[in-house]
Backbone as ProteinMPNN parsed JSONL, in Angstrom:
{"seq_chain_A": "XXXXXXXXXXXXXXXXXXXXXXXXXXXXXXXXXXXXXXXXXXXXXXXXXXXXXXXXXXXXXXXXXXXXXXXXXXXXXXXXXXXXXXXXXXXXXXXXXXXXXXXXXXXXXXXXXXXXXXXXXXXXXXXXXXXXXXXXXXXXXXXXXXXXXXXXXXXXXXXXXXXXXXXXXXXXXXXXXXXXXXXXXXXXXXXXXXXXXXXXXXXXXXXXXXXXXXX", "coords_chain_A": {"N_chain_A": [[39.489, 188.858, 227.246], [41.104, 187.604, 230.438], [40.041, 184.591, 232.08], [39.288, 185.183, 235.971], [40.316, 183.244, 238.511], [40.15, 182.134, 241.262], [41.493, 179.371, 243.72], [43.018, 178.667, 246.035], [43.868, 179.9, 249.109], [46.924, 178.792, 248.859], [47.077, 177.966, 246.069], [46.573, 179.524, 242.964], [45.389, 180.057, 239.667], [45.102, 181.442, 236.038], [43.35, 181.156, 233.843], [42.292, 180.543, 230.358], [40.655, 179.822, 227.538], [41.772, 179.46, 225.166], [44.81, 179.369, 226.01], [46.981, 178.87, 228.61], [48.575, 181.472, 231.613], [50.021, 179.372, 234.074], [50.883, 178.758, 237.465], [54.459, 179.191, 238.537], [56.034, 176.377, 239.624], [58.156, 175.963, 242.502], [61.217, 176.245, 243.236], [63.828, 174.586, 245.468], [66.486, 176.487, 246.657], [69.153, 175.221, 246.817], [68.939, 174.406, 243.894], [69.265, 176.192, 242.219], [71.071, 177.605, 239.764], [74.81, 178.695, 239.81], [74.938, 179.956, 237.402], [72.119, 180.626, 236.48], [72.223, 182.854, 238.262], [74.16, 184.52, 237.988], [72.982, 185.249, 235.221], [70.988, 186.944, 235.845], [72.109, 188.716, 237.06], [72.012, 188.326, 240.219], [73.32, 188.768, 243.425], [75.413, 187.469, 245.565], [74.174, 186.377, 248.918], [71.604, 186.921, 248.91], [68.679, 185.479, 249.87], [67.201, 182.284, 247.958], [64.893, 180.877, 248.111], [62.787, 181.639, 247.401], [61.983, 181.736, 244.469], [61.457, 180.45, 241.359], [63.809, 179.798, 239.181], [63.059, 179.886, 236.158], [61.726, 182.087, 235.871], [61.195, 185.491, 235.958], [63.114, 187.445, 238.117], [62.466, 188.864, 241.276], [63.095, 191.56, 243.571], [63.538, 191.659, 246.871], [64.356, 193.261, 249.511], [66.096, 191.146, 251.329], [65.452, 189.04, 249.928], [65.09, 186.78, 246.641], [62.286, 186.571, 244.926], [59.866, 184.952, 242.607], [56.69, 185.966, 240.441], [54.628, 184.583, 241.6], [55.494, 183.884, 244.077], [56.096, 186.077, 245.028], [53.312, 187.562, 245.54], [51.857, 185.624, 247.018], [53.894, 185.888, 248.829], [52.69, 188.972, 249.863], [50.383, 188.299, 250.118], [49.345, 186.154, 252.219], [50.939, 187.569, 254.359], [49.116, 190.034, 254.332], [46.64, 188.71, 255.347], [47.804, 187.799, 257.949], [47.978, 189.845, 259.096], [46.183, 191.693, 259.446], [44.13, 190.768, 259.801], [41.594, 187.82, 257.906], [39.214, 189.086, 256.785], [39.184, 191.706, 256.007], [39.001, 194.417, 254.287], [41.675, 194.77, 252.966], [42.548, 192.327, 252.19], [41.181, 191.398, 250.148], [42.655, 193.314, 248.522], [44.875, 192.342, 248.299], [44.607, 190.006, 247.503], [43.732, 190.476, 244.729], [46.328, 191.641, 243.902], [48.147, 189.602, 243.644], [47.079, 187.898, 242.072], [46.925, 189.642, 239.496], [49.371, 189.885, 239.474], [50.644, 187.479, 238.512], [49.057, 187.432, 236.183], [50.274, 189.279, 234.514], [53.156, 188.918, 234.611], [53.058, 186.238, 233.343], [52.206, 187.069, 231.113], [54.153, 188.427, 229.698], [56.425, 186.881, 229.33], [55.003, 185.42, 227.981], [55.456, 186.683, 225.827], [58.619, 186.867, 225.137], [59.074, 184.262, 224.719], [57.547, 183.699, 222.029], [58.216, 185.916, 220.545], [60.597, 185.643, 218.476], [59.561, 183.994, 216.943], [57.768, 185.231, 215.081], [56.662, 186.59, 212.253], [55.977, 188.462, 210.387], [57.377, 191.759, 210.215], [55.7, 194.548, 211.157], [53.966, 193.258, 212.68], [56.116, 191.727, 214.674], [56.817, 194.587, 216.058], [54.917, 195.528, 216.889], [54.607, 193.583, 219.007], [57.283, 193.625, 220.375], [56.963, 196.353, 221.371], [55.129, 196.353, 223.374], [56.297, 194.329, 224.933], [58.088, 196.004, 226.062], [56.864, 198.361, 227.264], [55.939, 197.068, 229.073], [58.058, 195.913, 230.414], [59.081, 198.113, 231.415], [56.377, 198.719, 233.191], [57.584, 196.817, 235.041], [59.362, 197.582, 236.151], [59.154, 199.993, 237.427], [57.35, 198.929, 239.288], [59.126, 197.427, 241.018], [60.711, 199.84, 241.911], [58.381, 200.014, 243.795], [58.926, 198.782, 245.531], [61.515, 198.651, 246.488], [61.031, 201.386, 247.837], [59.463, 199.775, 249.867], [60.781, 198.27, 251.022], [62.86, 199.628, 252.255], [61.465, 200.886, 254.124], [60.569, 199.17, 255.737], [63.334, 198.353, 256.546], [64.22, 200.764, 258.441], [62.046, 200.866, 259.761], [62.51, 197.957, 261.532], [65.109, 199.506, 262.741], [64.661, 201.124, 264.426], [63.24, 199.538, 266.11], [64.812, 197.589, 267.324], [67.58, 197.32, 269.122], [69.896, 196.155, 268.367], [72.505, 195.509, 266.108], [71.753, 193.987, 263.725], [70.732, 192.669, 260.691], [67.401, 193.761, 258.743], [65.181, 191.501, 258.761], [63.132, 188.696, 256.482], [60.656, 188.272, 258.631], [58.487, 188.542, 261.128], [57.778, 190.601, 262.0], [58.87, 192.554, 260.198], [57.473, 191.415, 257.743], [54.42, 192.425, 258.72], [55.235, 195.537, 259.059], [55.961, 195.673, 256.135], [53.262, 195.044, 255.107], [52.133, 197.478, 256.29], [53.435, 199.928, 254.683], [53.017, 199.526, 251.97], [50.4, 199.309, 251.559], [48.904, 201.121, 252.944], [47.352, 204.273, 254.128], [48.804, 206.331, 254.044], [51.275, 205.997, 253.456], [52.086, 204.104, 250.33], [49.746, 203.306, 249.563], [48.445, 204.782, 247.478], [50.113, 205.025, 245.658], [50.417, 202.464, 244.993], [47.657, 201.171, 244.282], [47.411, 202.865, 241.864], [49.607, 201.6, 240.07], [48.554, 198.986, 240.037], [46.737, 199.322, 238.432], [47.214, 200.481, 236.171], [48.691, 198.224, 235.309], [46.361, 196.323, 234.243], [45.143, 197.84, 232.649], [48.138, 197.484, 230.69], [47.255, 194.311, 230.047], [44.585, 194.604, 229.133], [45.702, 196.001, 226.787], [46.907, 194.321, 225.937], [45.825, 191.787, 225.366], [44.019, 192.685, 223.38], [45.989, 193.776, 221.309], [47.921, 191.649, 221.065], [47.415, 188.991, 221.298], [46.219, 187.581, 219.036], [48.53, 187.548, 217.336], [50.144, 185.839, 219.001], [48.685, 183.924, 219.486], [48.642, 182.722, 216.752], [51.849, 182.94, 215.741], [53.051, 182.915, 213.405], [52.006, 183.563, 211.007]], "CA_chain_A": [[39.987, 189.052, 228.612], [41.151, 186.123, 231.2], [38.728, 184.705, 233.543], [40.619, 184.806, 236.887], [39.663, 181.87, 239.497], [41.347, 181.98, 242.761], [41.111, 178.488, 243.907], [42.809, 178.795, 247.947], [45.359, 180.327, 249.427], [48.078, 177.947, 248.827], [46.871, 177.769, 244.635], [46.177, 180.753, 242.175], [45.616, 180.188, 238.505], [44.693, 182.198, 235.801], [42.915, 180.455, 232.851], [41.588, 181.156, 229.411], [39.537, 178.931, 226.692], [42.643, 178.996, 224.212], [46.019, 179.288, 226.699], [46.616, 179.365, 230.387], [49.387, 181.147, 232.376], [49.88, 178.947, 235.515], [52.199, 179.041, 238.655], [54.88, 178.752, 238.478], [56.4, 175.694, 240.557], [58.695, 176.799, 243.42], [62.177, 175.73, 243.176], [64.681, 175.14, 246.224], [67.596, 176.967, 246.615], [70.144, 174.403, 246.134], [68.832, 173.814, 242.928], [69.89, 177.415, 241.481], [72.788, 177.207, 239.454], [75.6, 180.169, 239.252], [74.698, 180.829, 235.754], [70.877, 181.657, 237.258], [72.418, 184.232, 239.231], [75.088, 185.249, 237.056], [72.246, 185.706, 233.781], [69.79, 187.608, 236.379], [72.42, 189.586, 238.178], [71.417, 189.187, 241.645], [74.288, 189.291, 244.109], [75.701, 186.786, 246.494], [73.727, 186.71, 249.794], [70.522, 186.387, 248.719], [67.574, 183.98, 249.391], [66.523, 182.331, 246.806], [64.154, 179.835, 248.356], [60.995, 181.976, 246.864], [62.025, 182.053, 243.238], [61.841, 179.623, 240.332], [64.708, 180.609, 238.059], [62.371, 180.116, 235.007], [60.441, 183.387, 236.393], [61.657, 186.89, 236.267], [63.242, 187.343, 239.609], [61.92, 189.898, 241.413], [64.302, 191.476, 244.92], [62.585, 192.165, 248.239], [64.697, 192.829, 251.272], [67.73, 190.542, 251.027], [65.089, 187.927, 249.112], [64.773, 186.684, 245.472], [61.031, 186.212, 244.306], [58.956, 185.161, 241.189], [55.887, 186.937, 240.811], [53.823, 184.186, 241.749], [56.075, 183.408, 245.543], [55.731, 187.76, 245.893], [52.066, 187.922, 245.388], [51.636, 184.676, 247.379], [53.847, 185.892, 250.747], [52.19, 189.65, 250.58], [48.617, 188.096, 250.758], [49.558, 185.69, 253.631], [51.28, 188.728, 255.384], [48.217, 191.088, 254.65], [45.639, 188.135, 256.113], [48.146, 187.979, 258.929], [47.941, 191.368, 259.93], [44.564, 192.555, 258.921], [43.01, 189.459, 259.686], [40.899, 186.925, 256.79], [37.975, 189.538, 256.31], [39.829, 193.029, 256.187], [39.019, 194.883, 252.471], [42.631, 194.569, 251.849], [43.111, 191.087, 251.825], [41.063, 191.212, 248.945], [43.408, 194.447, 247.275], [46.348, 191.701, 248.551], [44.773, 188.79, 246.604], [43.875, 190.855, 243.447], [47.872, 192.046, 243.391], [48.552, 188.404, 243.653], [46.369, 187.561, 240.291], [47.52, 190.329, 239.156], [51.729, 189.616, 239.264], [50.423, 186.107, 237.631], [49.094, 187.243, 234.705], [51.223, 190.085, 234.027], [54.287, 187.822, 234.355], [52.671, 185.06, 232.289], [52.027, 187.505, 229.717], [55.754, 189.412, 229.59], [57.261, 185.637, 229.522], [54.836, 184.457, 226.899], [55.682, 187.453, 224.568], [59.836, 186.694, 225.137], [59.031, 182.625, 224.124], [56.773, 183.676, 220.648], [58.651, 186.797, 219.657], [61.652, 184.952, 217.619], [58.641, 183.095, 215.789], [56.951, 186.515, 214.68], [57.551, 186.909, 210.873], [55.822, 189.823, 209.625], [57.711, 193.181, 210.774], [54.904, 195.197, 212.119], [53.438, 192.341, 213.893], [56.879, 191.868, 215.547], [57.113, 195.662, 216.273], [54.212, 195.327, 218.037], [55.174, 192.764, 220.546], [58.374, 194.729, 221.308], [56.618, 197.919, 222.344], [54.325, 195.658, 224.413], [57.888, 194.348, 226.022], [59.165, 197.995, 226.044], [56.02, 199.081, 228.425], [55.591, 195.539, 230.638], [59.698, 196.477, 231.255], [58.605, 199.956, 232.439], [56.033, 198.717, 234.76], [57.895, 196.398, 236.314], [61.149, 198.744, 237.177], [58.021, 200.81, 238.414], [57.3, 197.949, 240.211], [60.509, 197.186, 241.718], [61.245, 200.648, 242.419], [57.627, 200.474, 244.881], [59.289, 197.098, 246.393], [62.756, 199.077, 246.804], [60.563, 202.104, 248.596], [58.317, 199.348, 251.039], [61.87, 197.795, 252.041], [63.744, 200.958, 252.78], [60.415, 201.471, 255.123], [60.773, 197.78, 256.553], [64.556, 198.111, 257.805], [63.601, 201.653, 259.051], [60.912, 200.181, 261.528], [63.427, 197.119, 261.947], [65.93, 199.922, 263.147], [63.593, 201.757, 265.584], [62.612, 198.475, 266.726], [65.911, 196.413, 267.528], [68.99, 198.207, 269.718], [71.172, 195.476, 267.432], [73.154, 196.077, 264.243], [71.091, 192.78, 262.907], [69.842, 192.872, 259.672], [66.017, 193.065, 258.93], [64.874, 189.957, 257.503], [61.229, 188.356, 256.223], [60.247, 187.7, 259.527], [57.184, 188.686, 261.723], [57.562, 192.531, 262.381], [59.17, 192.981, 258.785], [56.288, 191.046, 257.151], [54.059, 193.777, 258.687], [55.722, 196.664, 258.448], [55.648, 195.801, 254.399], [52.112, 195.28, 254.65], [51.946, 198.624, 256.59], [53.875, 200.402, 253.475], [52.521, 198.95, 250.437], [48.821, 198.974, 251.521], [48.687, 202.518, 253.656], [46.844, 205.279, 253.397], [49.522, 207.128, 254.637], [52.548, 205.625, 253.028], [52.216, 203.899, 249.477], [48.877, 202.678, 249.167], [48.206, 205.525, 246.46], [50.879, 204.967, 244.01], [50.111, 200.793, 244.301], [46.468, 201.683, 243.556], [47.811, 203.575, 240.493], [50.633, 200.78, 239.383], [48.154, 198.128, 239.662], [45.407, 199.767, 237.269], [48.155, 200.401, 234.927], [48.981, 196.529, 235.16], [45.665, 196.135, 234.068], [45.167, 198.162, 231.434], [48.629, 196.916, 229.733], [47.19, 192.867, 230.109], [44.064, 194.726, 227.954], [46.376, 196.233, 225.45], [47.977, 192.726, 225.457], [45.071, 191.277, 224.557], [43.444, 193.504, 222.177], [46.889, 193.964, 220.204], [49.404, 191.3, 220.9], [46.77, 187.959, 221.785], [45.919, 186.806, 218.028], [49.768, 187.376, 217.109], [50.665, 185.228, 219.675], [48.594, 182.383, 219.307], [49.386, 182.593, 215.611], [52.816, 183.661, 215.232], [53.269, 182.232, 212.588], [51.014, 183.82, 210.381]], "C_chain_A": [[39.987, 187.723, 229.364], [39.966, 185.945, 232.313], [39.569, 184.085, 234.765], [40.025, 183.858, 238.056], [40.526, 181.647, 241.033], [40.774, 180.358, 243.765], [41.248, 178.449, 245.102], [43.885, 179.479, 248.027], [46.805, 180.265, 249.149], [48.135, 177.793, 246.715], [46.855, 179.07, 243.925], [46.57, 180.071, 240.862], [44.807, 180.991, 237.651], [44.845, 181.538, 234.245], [42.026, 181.446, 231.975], [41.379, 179.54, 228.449], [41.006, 178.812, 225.896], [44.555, 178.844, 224.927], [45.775, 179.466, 228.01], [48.434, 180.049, 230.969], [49.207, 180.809, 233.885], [51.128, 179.559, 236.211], [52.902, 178.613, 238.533], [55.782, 177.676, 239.84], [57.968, 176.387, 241.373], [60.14, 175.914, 243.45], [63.167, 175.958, 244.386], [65.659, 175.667, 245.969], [68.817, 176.356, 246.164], [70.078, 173.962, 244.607], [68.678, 174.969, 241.638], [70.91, 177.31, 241.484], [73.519, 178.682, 239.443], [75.4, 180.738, 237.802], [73.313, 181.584, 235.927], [71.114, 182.832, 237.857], [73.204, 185.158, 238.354], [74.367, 186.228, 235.949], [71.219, 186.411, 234.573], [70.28, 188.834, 237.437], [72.213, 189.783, 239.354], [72.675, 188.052, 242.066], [74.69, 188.098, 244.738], [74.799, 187.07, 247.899], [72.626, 186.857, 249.918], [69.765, 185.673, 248.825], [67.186, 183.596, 248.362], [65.208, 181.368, 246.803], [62.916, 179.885, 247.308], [61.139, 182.198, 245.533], [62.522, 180.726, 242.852], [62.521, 179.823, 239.453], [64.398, 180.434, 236.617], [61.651, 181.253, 234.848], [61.489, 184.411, 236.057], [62.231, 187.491, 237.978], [63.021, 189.124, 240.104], [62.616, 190.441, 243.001], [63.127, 191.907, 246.011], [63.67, 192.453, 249.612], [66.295, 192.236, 250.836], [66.793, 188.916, 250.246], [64.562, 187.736, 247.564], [63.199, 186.289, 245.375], [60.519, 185.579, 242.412], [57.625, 185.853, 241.744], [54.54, 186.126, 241.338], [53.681, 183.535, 243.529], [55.358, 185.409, 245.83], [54.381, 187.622, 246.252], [51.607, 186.274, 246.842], [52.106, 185.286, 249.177], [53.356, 187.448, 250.757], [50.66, 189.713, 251.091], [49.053, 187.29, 251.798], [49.99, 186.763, 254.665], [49.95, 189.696, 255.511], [46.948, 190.317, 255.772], [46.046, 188.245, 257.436], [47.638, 189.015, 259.723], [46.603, 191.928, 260.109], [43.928, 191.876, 259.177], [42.088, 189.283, 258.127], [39.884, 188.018, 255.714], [38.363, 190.893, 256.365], [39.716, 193.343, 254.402], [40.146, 195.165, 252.429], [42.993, 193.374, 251.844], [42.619, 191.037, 250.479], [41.432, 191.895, 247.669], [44.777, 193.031, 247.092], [46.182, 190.603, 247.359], [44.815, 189.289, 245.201], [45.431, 191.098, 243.213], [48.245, 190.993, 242.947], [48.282, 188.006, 241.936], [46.689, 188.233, 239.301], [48.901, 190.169, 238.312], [51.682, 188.179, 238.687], [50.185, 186.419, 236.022], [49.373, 188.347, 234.315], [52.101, 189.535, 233.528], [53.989, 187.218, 233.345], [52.974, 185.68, 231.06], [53.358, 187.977, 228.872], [56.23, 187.63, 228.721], [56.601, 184.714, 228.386], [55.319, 185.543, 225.238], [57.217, 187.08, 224.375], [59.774, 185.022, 224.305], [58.033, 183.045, 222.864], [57.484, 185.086, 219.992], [59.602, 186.321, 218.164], [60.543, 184.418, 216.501], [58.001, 183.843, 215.077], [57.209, 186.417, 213.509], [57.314, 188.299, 210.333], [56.728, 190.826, 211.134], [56.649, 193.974, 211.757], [54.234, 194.083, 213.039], [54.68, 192.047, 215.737], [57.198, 193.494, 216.651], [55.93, 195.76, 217.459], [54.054, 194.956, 219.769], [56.231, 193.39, 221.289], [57.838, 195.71, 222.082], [55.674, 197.284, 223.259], [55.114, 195.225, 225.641], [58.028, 194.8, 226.684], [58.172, 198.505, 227.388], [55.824, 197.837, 229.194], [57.236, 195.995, 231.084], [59.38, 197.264, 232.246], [57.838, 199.51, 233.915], [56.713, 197.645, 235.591], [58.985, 196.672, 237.083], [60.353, 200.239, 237.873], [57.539, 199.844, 239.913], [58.401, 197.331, 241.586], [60.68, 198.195, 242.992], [59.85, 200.839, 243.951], [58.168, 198.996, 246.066], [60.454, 197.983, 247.335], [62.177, 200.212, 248.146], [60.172, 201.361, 250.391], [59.9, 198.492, 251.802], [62.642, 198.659, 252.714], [62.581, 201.148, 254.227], [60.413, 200.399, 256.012], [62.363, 197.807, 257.531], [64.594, 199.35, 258.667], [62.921, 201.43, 260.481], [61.738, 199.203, 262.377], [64.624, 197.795, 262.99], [65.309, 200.216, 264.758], [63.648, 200.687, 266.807], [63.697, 197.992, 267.627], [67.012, 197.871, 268.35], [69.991, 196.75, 269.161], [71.855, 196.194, 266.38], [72.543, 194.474, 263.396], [70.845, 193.2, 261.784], [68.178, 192.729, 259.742], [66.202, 191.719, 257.826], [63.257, 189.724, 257.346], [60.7, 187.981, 256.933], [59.006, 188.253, 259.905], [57.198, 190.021, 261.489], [58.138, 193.02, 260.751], [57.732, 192.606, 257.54], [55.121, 192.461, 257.369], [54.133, 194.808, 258.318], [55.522, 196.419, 257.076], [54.366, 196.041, 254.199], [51.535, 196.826, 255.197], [52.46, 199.689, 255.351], [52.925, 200.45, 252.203], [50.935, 199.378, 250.189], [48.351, 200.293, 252.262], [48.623, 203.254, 253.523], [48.086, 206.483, 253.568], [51.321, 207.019, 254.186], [52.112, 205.534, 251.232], [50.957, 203.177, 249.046], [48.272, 203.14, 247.731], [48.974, 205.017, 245.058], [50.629, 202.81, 243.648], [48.826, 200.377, 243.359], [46.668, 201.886, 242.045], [48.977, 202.142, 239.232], [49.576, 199.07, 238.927], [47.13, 198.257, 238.168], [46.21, 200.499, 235.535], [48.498, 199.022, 234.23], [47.925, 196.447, 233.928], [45.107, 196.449, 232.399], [46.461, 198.007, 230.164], [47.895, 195.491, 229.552], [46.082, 193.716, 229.077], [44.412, 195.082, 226.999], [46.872, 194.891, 224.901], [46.884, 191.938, 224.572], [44.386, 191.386, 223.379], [44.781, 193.521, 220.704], [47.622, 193.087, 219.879], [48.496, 189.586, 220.908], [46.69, 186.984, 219.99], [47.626, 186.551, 217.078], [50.517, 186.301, 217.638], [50.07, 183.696, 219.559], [48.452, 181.965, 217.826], [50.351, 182.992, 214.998], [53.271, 183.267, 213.968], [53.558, 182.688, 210.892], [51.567, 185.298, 209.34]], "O_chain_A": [[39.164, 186.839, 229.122], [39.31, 186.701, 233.03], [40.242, 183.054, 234.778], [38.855, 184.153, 238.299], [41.418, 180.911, 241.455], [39.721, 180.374, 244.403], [40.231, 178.263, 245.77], [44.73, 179.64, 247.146], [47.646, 181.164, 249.157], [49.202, 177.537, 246.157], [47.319, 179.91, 244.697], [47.686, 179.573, 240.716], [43.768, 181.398, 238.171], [45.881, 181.397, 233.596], [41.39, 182.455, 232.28], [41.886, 178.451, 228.719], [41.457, 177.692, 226.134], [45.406, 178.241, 224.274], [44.798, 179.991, 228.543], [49.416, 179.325, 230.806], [48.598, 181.47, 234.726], [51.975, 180.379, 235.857], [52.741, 177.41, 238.326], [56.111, 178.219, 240.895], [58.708, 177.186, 240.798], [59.98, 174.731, 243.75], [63.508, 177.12, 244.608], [66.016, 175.42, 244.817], [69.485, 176.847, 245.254], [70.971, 173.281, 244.103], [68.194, 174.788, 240.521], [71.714, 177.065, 242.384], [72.9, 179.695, 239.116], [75.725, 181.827, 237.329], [73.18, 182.779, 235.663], [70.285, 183.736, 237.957], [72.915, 186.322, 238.079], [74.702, 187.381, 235.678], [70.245, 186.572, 233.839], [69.63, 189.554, 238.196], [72.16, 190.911, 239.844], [72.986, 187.007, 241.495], [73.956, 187.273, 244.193], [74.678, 188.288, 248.03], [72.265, 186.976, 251.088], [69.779, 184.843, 247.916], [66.734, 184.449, 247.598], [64.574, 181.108, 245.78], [62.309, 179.01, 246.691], [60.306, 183.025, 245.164], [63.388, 180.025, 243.376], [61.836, 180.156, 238.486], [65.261, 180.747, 235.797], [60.994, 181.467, 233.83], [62.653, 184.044, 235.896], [61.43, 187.908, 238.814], [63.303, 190.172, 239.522], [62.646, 189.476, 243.765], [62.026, 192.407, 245.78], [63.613, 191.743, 250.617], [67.245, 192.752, 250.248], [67.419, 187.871, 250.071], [63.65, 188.479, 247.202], [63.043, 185.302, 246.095], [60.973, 185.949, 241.329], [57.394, 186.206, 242.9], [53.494, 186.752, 241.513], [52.72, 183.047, 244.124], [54.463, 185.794, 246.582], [54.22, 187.548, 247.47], [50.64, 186.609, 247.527], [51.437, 185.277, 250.21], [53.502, 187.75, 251.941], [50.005, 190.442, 251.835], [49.219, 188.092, 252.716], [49.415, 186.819, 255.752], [49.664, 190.137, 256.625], [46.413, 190.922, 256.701], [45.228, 188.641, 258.267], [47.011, 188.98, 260.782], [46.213, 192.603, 261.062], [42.768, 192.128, 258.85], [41.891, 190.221, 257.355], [39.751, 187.952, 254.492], [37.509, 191.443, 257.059], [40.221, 192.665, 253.507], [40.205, 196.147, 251.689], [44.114, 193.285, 251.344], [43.399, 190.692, 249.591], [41.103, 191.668, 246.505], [45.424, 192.813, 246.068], [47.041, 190.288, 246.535], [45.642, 188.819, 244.42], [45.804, 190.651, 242.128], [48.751, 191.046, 241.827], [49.048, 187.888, 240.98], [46.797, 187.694, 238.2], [49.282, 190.272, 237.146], [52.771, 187.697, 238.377], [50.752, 185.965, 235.028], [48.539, 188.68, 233.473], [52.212, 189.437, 232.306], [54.568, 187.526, 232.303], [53.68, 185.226, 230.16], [53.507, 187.887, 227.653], [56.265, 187.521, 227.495], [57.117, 183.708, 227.898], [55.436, 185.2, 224.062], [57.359, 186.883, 223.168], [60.493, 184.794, 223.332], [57.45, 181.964, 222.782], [57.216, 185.277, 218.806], [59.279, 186.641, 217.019], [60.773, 184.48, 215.293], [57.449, 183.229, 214.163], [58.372, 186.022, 213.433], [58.169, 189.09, 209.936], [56.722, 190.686, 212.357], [56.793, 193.989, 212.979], [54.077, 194.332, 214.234], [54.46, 192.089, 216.947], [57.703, 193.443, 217.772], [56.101, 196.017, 218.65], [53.73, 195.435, 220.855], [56.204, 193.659, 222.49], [58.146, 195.932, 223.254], [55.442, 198.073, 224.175], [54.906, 195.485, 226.826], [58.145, 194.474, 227.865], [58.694, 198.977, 228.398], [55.361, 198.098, 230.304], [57.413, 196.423, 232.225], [59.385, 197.173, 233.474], [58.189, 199.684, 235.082], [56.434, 197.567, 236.787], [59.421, 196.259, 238.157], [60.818, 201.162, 238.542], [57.462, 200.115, 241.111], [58.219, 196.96, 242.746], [60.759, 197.979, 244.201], [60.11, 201.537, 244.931], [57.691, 198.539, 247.104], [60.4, 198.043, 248.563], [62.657, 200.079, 249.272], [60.361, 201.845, 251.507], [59.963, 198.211, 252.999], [63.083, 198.346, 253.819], [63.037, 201.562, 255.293], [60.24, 200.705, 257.192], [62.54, 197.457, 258.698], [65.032, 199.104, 259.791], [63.148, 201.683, 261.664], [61.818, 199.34, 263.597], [65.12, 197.1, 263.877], [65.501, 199.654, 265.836], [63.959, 200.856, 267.986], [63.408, 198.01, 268.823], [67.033, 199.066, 268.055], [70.928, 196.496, 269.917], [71.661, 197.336, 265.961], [73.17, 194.064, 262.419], [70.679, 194.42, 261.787], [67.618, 191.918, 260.481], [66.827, 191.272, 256.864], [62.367, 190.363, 257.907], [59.908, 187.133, 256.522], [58.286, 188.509, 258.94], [56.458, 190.473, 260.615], [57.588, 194.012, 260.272], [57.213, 193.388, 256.743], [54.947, 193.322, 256.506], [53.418, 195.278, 257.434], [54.639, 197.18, 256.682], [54.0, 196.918, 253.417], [50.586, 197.336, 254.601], [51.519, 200.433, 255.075], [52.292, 201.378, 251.701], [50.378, 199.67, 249.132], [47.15, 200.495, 252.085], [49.499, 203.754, 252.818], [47.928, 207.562, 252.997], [52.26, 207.744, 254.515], [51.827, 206.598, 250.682], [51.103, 202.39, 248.111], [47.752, 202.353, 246.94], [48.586, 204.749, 243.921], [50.666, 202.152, 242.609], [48.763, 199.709, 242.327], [46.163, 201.179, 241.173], [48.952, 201.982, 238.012], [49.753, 198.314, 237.973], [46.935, 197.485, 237.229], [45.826, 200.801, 234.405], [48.566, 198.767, 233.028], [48.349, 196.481, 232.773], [44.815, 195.732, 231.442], [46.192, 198.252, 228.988], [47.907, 195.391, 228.325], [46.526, 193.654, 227.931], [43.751, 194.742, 226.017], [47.141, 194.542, 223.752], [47.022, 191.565, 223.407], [44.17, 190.508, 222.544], [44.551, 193.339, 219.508], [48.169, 193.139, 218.777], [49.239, 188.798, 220.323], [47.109, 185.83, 219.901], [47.835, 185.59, 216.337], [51.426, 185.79, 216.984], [50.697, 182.637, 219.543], [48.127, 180.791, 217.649], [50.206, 183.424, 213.854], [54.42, 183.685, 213.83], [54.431, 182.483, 210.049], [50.779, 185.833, 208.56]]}, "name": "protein", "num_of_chains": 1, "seq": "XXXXXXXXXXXXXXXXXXXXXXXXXXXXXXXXXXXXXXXXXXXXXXXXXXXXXXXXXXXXXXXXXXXXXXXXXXXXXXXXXXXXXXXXXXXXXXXXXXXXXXXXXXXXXXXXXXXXXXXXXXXXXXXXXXXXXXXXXXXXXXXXXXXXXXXXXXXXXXXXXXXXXXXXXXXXXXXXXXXXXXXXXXXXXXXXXXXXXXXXXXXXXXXXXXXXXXX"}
């Protein structure tokens, strides 16, 4: 199992004795090409400030993410709101560590699969794939829920036809969604401890394959 180290706010890595996945670095916008968008399907009109197009892009709102920008702006939004010392900043930071070494792990099985030789070893890694896919179109679909609940409040809120955007009262509102006893705090509870227990299947089944694919 990884030993997870949260260094500050602004850092998160998530180290082990024989591999590490880190953060990934944050790439501006101008420096996403049309084939990034094209090979990831996401739309015209989009931010992309918060995603490195080496990552898995992940949608929020009208913004692109990796999982290491998501986890990064819903703990700044939860400290916001909840203030520093509120027991969910520290559900906000675990999600954070969390969407790191999930990711890492998805992204290191896609870069060592091709190298797999034996059959069942490869078969392995696929169905490891096959269920990190699952949770994260589980994942998505609780992103797709906490934004539908963000332009909602945005509506209420505003006598415009504006769009919501990632601003102050939207930031909230998400963290009101995601983290509430009363909205979606239940099924995140549930999606994270699923996380969890795939990263130990990962390790237990897919970890000595991987750092000897070879083999």
């Amino acid at each position: 199992m990884q030993n997870i180290q949260q260094c500050n706010v602004n850092q998160v890595r998530v180290c082990n004795a024989e591999y590490s996945y880190a953060c990934p670095r944050q790439r501006s916008a101008s420096s996403v090409t049309v084939e990034d968008t094209r090979r990831t399907h996401i739309l015209t009109g989009y931010s992309l400030k918060h995603w490195d197009t080496t990552e898995e892009p992940i949608r929020l709102l009208g913004s692109v993410f990796d999982a290491n920008l998501l986890g990064k702006w819903i703990y700044d939004w939860t400290v916001y709101h909840c203030g520093l010392k509120a027991p969910l900043v520290e559900m906000a930071g675990d999600l954070w560590l969390l969407l790191i070494d999930f990711a890492g792990r998805i992204k290191t099985e896609d870069e060592i699969l091709n190298k797999t030789r034996k059959e069942r070893h490869r078969k392995t890694v696929q169905r490891s794939r096959k269920s990190g896919e699952r949770l994260w179109g589980r994942f998505q679909r609780l992103l797709d829920v906490c934004g539908k609940y963000v332009l909602e409040a945005a509506e209420k809120e505003s006598s415009t036809n504006k769009p919501a955007s990632l601003g102050s009262s939207s930031g909230k509102a998400f963290v009101d969604c995601i983290f509430g006893r009363d909205h979606e705090l239940e099924e995140t509870e549930k999606l994270m401890a699923k996380m969890r227990f795939w990263i130990y299947r990962f390790d237990t089944e897919c970890e000595a394959i991987l750092l000897n694919p070879s083999v």
